[in-house]
Each structure stands twice: as C-alpha cells, then as structure tokens.
C-alpha positions as CSV (number, residue, x, y, z in Angstrom):
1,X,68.5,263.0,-42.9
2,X,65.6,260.7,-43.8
3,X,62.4,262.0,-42.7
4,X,60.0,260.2,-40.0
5,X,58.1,258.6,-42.5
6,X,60.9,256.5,-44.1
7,X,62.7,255.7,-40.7
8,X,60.2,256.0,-38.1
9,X,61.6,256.9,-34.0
10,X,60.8,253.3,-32.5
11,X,62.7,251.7,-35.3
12,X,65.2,249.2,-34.3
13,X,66.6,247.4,-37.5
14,X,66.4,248.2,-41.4
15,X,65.9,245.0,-43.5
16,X,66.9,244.8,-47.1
17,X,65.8,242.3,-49.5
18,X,68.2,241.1,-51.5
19,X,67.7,240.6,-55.6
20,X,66.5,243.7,-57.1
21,X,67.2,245.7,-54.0
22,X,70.7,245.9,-52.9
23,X,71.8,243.5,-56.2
24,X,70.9,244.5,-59.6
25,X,69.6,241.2,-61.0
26,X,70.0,242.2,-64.4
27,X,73.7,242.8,-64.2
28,X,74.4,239.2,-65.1
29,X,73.2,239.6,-68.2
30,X,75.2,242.7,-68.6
31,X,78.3,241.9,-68.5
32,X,77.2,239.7,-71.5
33,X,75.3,241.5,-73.5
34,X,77.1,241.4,-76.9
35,X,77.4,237.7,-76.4
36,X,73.8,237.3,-75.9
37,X,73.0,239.7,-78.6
38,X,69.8,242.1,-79.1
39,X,67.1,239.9,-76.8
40,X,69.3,240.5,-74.0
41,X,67.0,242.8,-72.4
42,X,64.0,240.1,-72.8
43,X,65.8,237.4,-71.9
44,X,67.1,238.3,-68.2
45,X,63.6,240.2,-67.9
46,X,62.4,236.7,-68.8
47,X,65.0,234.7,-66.5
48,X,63.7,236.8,-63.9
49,X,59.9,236.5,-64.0
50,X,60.3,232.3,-64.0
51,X,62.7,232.6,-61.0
52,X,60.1,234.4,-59.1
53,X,57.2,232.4,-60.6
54,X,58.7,228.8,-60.0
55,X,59.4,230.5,-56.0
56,X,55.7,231.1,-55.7
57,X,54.1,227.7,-57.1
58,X,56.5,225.7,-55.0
59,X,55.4,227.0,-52.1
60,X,51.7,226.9,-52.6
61,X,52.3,223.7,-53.7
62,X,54.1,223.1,-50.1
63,X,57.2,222.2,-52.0
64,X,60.3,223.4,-51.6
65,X,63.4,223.8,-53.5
66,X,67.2,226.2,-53.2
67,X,66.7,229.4,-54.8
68,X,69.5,228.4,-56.7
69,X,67.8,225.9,-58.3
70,X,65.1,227.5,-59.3
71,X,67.7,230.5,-61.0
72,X,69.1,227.3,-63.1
73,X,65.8,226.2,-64.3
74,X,64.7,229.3,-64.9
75,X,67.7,230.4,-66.9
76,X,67.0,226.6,-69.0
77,X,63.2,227.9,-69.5
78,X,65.0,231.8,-70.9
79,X,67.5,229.8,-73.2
80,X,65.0,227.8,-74.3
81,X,62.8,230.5,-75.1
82,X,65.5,232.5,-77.0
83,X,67.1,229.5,-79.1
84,X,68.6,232.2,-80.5
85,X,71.4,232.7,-78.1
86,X,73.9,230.7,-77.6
87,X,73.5,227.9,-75.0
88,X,77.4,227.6,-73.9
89,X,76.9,230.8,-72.1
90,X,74.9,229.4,-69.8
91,X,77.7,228.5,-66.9
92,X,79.1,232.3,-67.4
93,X,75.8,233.8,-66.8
94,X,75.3,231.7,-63.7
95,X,78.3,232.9,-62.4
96,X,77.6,236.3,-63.1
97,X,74.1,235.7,-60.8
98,X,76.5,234.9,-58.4
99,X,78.3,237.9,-58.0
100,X,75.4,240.1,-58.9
101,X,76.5,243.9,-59.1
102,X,75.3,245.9,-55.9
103,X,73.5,249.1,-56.8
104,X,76.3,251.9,-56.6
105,X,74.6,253.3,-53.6
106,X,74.5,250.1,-51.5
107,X,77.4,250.5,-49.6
108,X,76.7,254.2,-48.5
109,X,73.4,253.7,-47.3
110,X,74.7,250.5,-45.4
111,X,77.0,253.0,-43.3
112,X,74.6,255.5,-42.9
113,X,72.3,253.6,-41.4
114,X,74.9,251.7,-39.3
115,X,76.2,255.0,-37.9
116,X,72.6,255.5,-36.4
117,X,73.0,252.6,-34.5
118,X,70.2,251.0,-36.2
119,X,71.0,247.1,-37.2
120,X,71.1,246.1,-40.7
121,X,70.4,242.9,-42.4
122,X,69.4,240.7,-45.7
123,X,66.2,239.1,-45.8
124,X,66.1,237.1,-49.3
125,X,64.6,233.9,-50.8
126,X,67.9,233.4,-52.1
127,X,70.1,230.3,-50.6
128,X,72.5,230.9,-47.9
129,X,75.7,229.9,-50.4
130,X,74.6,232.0,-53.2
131,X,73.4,235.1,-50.6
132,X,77.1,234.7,-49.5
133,X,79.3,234.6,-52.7
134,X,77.0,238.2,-53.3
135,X,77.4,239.8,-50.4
136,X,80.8,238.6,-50.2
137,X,81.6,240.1,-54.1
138,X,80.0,243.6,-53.0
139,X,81.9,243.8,-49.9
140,X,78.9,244.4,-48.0
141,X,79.2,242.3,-45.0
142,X,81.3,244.5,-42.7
143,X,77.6,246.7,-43.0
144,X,75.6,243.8,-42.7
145,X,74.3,242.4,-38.7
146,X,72.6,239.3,-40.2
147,X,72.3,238.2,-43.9
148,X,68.9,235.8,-43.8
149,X,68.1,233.2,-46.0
150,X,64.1,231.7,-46.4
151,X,66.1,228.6,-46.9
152,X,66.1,227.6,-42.9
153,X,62.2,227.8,-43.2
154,X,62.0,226.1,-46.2
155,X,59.3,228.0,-47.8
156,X,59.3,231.4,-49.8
157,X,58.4,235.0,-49.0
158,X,55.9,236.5,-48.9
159,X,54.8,233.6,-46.0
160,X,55.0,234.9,-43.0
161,X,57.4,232.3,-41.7
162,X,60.2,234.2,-43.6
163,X,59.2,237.8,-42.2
164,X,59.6,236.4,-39.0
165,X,63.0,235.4,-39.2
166,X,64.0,238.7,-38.6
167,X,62.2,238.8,-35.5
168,X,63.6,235.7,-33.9
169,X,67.1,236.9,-35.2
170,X,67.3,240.1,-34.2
171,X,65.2,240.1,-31.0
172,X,63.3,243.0,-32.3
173,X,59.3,243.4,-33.1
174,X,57.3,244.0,-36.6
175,X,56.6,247.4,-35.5
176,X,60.2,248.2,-34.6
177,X,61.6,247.2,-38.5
178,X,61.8,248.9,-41.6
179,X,61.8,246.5,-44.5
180,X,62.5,248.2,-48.1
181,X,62.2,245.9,-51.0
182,X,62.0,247.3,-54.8
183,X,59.8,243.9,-55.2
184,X,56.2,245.0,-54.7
185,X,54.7,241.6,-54.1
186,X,57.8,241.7,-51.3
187,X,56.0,245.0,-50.2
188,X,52.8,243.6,-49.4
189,X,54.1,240.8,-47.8
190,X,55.8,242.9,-45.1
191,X,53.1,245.1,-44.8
192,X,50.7,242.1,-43.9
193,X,53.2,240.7,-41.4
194,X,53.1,244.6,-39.5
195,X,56.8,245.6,-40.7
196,X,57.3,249.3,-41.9
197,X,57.6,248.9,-45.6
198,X,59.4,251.0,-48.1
199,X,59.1,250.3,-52.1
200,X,62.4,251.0,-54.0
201,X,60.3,252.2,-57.5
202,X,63.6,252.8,-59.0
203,X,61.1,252.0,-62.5
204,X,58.5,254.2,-61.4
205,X,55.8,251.6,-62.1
206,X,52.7,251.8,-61.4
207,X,51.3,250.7,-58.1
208,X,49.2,247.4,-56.7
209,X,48.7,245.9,-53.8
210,X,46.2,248.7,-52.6
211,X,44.9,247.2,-49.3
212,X,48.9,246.6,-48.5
213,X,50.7,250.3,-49.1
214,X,54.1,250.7,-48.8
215,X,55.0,253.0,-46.1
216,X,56.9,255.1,-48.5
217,X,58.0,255.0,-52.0
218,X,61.4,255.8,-53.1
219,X,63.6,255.8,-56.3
220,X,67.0,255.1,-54.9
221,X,68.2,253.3,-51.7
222,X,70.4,256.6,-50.9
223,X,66.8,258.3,-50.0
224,X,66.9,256.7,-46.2
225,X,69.1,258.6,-45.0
C-alpha cells in the first residue's frame, strides 16, 4: 500500500500527466534508432526540449497552437539540427509519437488505484486526437475516468486554467487531487494551483522549483500503491 504521504485520506482523484509520465516520449525515437543512427539520443532529447519550449513561448505570448503542431515543428527544428539523419523518416517518427510506448507499469498502477475507488484521469498539453490515438495504443482507457486535454482552454500548463479542468471535470477540489508528473516544471505548476504533487524522478535529477515541492518524489509510477 502507498503510504499517507503519496495518497493522502481526503484524496478523491489521481491525475496523471501525460508525456513523460504514463508515455515514454523517447520511445519514438526508439523504435528507430539504427535508422537515425548514433545522435539518436540527442536528437529526441532535442525534439523534446523545442516541443516544450515552443508550448511555453506561445502561451506567454497569449498565442496558441495544437500540441501537435508544435511536436511537427519541433521535430523540423531536431532534423534540421542533425542534417545528418535522414529527413524521410520524418512521417515514421511522427507516427511513432503517436502511439508513444506506456511505461510498463502504467497499466498496473491504473488498476490499483481504480480498485481503491479513487478516479483516474490524464491531464496533458497534448491535443485531444493525439491524447487519444495514445491512450487508445496502450489500452489504457478502460483505467482512465477522464483523459484531459489543455486544448479546450487554449493555453498551456502550467496556467492555472489547465489545473482547473480537473476540477470542473471531476467535481472534486485541489486539495482532494493527487497530481504526479515526472515533468518538474508540471510539478510546480500543480503545487501552486494547491493540488498534492508527486514528481516521477525516474532520472534522479536534481531538484528546482524550491518554493514549489513536490509532495513526494518517486522513481516509478508502481510506487503509489
């Protein structure tokens, strides 16, 4: 059983970011790795940083764009960083993102926590049609109450608009959901909106954020429960 800490008594619903939480973002990548060759590595690392980056500008910029989108450019920016590798993988890497690999013990943890009768859900900056093709590939929606996309408010996490989604979804308060993210900017952001924030430090990297603590730090999602 998870301790108090993690899963605290009150607690009504456990919300899962998506990319880099449940779905391992590098996994598109590798399933190509031979064909991308020995910068693989650096090149979804690299893939991944713009995605987030181009997120963040747009929405201090009040822009907006599908997360989708912003995974195409940024894979353009990778390519064109590695000139290296070869451009005509670039629809069989986007498909890959599609169908991102869950992390082995996704599913598990999904039932465990179900079985407590505590509610379950996505809360991701990704699109809802690419949040669904994933979800869909894992078969993780039969463990899934909601799957929640920043898309219907237009703006990125870590605004508070997208924190609240949960909220109005799942008729719950802050103080009643747990919200684990192995993103530690993610972290902070649900720690600011009052949520009960776990870090997924499946890296063990070092930590930031100070004035905005995770709840609890763990190295595998299998650790909730």
């Amino acid at each position: 059983m998870s301790s108090p800490s993690l899963i605290p008594a009150q607690t009504k619903a456990v919300i899962f970011d998506a990319y880099g939480t449940l779905f391992d973002v590098h996994s598109a990548v590798g399933r190509h790795m031979a064909q991308v060759g020995p910068d693989a590595v650096r090149f979804s690392e690299i893939w991944r940083t713009k995605q987030l980056e181009y997120s963040w500008v747009l929405s201090l910029a009040g822009r907006y764009e599908p997360f989708w989108t912003l995974t195409e450019q940024a894979l353009d920016y990778a390519i064109a960083r590695f000139p290296d590798i070869d451009s005509s993988l670039r629809p069989l890497l986007l498909e890959a993102y599609r169908t991102l690999d869950a992390y082995p013990e996704a599913q598990q943890t999904l039932q465990a926590l179900r079985a407590r009768s505590l509610h379950t859900g996505i809360l991701s900056n990704g699109d809802p049609g690419m949040l669904n093709a994933a979800v869909d590939s894992a078969n993780l929606s039969e463990n899934l109450d909601v799957v929640l996309s920043v898309d219907a408010m237009q703006i990125f996490k870590t605004s508070p608009q997208t924190y609240d989604l949960v909220l109005q979804a799942l008729s719950v308060t802050a103080g009643e959901v747990v919200f684990v993210s192995s993103n530690r900017w993610d972290i902070a952001g649900a720690a600011a909106f009052g949520f009960t924030p776990v870090w997924v430090n499946r890296l063990g990297l070092p930590d930031e954020y100070e004035e905005l603590p995770p709840s609890a730090v763990i190295s595998s999602l299998e650790q909730l429960v």
